[in-house]
mmCIF file of the N, C-alpha and C atoms, coordinates in Angstrom:
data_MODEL
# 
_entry.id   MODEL 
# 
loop_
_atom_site.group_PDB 
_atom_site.id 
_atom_site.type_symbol 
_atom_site.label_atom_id 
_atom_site.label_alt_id 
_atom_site.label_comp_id 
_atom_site.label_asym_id 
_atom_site.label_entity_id 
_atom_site.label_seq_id 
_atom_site.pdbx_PDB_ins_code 
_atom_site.Cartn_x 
_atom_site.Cartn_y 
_atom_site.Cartn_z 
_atom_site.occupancy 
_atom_site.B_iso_or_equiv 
_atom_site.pdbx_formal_charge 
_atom_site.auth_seq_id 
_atom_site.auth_comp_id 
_atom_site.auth_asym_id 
_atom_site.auth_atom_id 
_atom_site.pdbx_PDB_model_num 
ATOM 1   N N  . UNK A 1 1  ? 156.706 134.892 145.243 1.00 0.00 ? 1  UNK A N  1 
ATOM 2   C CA . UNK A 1 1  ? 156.283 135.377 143.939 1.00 0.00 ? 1  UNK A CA 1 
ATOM 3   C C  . UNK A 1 1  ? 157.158 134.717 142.881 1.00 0.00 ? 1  UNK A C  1 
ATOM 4   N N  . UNK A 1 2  ? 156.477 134.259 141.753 1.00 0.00 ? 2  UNK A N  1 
ATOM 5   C CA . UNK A 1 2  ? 157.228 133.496 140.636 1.00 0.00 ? 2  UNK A CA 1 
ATOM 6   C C  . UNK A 1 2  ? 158.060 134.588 139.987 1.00 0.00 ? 2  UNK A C  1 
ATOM 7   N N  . UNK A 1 3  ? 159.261 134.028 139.061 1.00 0.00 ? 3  UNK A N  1 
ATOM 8   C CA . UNK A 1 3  ? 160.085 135.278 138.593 1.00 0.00 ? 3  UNK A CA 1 
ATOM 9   C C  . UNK A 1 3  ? 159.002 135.598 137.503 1.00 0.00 ? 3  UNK A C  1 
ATOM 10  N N  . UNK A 1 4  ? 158.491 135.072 137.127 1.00 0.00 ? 4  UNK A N  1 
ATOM 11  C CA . UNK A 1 4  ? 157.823 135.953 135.377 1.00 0.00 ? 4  UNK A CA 1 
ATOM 12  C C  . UNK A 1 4  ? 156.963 136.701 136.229 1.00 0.00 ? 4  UNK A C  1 
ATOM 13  N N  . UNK A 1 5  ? 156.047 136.447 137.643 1.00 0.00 ? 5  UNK A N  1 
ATOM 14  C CA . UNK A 1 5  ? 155.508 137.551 138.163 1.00 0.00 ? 5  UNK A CA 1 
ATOM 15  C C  . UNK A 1 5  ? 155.674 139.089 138.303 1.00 0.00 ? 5  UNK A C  1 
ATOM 16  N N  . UNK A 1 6  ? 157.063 138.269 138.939 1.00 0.00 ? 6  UNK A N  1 
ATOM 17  C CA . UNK A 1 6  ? 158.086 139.315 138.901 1.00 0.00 ? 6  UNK A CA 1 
ATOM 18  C C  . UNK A 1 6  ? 159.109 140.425 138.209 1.00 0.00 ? 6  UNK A C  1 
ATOM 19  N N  . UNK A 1 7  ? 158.860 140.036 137.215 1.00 0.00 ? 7  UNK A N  1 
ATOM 20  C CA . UNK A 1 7  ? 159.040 140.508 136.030 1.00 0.00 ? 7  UNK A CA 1 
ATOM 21  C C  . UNK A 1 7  ? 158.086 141.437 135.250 1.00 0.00 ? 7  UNK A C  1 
ATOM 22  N N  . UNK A 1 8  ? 156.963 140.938 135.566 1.00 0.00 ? 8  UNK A N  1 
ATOM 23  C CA . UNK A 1 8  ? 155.835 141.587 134.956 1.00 0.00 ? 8  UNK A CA 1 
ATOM 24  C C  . UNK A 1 8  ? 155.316 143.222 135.957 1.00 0.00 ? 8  UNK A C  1 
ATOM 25  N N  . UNK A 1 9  ? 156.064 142.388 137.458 1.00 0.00 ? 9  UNK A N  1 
ATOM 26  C CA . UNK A 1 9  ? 155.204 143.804 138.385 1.00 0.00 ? 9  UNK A CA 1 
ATOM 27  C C  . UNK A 1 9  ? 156.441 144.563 138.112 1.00 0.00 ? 9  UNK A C  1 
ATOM 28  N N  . UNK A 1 10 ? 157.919 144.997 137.881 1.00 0.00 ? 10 UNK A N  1 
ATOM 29  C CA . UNK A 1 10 ? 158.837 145.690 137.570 1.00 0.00 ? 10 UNK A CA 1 
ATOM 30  C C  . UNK A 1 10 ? 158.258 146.621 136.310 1.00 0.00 ? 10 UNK A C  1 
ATOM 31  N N  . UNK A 1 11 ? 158.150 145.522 135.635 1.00 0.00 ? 11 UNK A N  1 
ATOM 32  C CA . UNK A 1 11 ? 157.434 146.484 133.993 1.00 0.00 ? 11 UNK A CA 1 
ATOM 33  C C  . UNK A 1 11 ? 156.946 147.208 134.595 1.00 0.00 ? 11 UNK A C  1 
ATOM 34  N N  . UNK A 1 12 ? 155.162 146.927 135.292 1.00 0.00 ? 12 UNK A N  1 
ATOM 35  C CA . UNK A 1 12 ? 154.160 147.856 135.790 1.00 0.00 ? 12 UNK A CA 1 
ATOM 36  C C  . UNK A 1 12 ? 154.853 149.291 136.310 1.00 0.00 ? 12 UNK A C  1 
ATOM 37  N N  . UNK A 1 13 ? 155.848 148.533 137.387 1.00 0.00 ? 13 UNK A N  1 
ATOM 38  C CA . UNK A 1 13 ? 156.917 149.696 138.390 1.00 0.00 ? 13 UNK A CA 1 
ATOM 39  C C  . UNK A 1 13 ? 157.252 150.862 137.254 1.00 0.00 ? 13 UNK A C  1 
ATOM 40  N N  . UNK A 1 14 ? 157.718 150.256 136.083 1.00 0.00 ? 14 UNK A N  1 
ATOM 41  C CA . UNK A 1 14 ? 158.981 150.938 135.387 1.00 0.00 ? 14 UNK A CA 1 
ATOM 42  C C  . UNK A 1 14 ? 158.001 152.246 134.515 1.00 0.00 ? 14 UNK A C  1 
ATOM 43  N N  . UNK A 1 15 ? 156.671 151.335 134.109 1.00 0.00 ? 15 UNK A N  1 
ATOM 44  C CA . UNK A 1 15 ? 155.875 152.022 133.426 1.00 0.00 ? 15 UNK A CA 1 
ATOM 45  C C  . UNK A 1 15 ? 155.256 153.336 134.175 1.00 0.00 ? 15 UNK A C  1 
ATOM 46  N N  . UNK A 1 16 ? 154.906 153.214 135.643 1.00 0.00 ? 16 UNK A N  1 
ATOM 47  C CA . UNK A 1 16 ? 154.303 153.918 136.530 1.00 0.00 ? 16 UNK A CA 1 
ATOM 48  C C  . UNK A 1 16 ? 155.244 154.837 136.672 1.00 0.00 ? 16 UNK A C  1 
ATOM 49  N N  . UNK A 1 17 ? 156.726 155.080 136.702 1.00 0.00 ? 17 UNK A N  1 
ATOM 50  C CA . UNK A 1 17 ? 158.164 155.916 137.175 1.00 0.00 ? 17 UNK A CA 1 
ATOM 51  C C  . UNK A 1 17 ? 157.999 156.596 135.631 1.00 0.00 ? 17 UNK A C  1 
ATOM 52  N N  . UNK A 1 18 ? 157.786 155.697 134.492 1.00 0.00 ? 18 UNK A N  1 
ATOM 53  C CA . UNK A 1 18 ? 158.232 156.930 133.304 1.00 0.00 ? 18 UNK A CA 1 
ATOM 54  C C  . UNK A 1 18 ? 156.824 157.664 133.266 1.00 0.00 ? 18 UNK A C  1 
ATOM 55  N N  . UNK A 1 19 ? 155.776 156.963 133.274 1.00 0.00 ? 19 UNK A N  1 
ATOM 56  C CA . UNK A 1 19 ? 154.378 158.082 133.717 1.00 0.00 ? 19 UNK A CA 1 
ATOM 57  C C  . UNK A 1 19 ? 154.747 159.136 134.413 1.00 0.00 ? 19 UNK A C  1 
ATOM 58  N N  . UNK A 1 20 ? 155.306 158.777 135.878 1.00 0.00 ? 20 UNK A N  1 
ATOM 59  C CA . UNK A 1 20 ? 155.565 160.126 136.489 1.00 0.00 ? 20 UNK A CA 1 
ATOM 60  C C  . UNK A 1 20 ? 156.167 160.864 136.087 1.00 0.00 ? 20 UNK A C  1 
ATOM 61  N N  . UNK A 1 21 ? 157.449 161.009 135.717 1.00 0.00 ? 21 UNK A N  1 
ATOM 62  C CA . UNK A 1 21 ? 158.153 161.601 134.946 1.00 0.00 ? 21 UNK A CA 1 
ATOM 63  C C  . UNK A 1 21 ? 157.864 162.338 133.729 1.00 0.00 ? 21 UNK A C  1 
ATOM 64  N N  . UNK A 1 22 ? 156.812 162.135 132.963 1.00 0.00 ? 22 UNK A N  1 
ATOM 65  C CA . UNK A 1 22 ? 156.331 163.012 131.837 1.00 0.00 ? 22 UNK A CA 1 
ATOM 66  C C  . UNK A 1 22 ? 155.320 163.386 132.540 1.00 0.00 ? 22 UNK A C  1 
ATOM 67  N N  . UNK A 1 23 ? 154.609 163.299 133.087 1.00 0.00 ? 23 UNK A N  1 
ATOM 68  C CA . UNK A 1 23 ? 153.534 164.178 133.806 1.00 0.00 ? 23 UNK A CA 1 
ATOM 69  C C  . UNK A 1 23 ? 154.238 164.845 134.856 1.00 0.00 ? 23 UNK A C  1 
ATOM 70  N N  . UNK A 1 24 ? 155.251 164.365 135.559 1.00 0.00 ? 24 UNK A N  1 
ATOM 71  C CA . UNK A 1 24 ? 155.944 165.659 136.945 1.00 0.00 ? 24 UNK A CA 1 
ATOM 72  C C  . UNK A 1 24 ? 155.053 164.890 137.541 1.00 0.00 ? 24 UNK A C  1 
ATOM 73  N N  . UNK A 1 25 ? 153.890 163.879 137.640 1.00 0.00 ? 25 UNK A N  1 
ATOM 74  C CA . UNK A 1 25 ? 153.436 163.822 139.412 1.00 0.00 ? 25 UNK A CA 1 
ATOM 75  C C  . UNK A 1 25 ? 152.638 162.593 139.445 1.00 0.00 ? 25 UNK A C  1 
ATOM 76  N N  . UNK A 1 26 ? 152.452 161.869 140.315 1.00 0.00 ? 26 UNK A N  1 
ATOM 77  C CA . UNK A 1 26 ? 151.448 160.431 140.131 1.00 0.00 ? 26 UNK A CA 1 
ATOM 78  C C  . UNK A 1 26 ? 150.261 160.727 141.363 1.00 0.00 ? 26 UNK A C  1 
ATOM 79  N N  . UNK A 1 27 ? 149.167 160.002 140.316 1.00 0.00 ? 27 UNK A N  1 
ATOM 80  C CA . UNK A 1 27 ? 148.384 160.237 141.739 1.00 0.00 ? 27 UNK A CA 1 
ATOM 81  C C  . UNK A 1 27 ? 148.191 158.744 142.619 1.00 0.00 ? 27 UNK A C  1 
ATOM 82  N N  . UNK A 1 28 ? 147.843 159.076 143.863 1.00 0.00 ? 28 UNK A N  1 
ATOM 83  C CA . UNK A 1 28 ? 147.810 157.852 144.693 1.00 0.00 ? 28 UNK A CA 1 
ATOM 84  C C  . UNK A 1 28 ? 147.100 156.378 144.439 1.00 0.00 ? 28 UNK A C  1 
ATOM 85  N N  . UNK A 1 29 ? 145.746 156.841 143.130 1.00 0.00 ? 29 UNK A N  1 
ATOM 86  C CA . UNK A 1 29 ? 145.385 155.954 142.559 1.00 0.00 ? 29 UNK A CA 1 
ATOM 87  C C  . UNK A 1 29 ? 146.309 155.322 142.055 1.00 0.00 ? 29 UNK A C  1 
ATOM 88  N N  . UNK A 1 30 ? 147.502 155.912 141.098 1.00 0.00 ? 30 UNK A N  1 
ATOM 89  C CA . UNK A 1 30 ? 148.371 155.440 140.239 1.00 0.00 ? 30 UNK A CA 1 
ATOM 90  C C  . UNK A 1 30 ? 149.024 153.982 140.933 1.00 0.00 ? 30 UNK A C  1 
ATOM 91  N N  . UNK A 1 31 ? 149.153 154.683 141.572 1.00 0.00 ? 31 UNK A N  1 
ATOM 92  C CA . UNK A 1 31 ? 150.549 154.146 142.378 1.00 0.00 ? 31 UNK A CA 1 
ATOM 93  C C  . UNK A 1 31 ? 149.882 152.589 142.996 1.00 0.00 ? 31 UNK A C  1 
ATOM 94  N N  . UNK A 1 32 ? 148.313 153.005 144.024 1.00 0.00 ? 32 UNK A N  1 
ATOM 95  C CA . UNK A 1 32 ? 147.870 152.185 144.487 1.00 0.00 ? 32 UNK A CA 1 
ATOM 96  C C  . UNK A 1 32 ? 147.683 150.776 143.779 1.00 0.00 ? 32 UNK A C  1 
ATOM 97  N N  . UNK A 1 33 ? 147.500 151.224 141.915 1.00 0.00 ? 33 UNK A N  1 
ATOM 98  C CA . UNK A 1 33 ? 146.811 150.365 141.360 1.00 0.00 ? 33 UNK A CA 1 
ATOM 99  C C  . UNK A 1 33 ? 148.043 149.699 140.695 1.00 0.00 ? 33 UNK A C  1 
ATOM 100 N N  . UNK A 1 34 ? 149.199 150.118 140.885 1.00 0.00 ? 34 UNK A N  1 
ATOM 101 C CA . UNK A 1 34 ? 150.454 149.244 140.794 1.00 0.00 ? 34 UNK A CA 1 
ATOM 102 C C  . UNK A 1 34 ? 151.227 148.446 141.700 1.00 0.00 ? 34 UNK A C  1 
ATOM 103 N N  . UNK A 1 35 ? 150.738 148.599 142.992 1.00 0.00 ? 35 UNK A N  1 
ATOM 104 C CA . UNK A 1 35 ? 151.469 147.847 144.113 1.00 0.00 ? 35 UNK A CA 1 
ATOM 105 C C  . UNK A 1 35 ? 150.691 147.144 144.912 1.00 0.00 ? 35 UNK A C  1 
ATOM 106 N N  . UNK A 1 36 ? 150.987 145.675 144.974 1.00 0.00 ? 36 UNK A N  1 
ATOM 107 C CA . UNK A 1 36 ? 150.138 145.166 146.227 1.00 0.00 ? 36 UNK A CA 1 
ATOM 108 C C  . UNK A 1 36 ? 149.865 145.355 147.267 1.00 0.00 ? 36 UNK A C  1 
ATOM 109 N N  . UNK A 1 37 ? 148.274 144.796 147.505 1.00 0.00 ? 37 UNK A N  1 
ATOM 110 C CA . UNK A 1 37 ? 148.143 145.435 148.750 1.00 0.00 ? 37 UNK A CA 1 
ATOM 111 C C  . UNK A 1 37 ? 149.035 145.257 149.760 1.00 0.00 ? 37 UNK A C  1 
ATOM 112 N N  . UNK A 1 38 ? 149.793 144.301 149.975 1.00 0.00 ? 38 UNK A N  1 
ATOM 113 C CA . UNK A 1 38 ? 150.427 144.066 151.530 1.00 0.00 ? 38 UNK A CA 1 
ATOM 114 C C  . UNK A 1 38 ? 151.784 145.002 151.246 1.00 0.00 ? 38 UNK A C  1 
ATOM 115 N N  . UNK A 1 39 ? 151.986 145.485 150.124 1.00 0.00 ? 39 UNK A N  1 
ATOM 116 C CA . UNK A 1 39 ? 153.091 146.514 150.206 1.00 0.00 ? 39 UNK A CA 1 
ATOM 117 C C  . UNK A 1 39 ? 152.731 147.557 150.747 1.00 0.00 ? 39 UNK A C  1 
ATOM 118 N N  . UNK A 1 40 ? 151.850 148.572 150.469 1.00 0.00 ? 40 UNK A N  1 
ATOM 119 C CA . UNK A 1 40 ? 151.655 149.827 151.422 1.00 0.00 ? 40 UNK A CA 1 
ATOM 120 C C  . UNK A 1 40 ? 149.633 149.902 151.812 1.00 0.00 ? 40 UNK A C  1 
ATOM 121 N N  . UNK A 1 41 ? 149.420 150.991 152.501 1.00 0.00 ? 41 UNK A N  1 
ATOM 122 C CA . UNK A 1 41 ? 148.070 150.748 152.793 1.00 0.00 ? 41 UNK A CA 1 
ATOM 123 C C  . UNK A 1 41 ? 147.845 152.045 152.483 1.00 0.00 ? 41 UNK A C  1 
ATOM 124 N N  . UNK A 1 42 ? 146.758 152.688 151.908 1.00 0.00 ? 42 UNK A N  1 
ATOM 125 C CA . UNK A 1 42 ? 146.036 154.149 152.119 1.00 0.00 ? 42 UNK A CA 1 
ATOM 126 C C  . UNK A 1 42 ? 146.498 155.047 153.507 1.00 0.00 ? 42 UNK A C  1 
ATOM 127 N N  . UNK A 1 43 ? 146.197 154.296 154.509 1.00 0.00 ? 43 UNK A N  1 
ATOM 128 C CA . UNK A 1 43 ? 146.863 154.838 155.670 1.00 0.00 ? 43 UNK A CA 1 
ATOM 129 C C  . UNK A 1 43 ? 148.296 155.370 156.289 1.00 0.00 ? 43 UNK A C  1 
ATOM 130 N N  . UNK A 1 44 ? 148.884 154.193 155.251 1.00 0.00 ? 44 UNK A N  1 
ATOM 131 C CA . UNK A 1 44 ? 150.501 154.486 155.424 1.00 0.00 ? 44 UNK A CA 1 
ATOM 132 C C  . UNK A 1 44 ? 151.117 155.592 154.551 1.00 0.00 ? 44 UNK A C  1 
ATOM 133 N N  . UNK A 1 45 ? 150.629 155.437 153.083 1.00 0.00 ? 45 UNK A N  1 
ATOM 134 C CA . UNK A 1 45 ? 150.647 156.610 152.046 1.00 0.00 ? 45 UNK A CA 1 
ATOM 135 C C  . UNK A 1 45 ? 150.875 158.196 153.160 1.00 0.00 ? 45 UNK A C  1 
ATOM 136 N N  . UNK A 1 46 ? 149.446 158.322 153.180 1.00 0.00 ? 46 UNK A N  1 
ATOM 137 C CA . UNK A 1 46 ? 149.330 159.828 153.992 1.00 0.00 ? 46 UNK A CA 1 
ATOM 138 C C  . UNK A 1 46 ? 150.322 159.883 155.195 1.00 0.00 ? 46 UNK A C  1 
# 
């Protein structure tokens, strides 16, 4: 992964953690639609 990629999916990260945090809770969509797929699977979640 290039660093400005990388940079950009942290933001996403950082943005998704202060979401949770003012709401108290994320939903699995949230989360899903911030992390690549080969990082976690629906299956692994549960």
């Amino acid at each position: 992964m290039a660093t400005m990629e990388k940079l950009t999916h942290v933001s996403e990260i950082n943005q998704l953690i202060s979401r949770g945090k003012e709401k108290g809770y994320l939903t699995y969509e949230e989360v899903n639609d911030v992390l690549p797929p080969d990082v976690v699977t629906p299956e692994k979640i549960d």
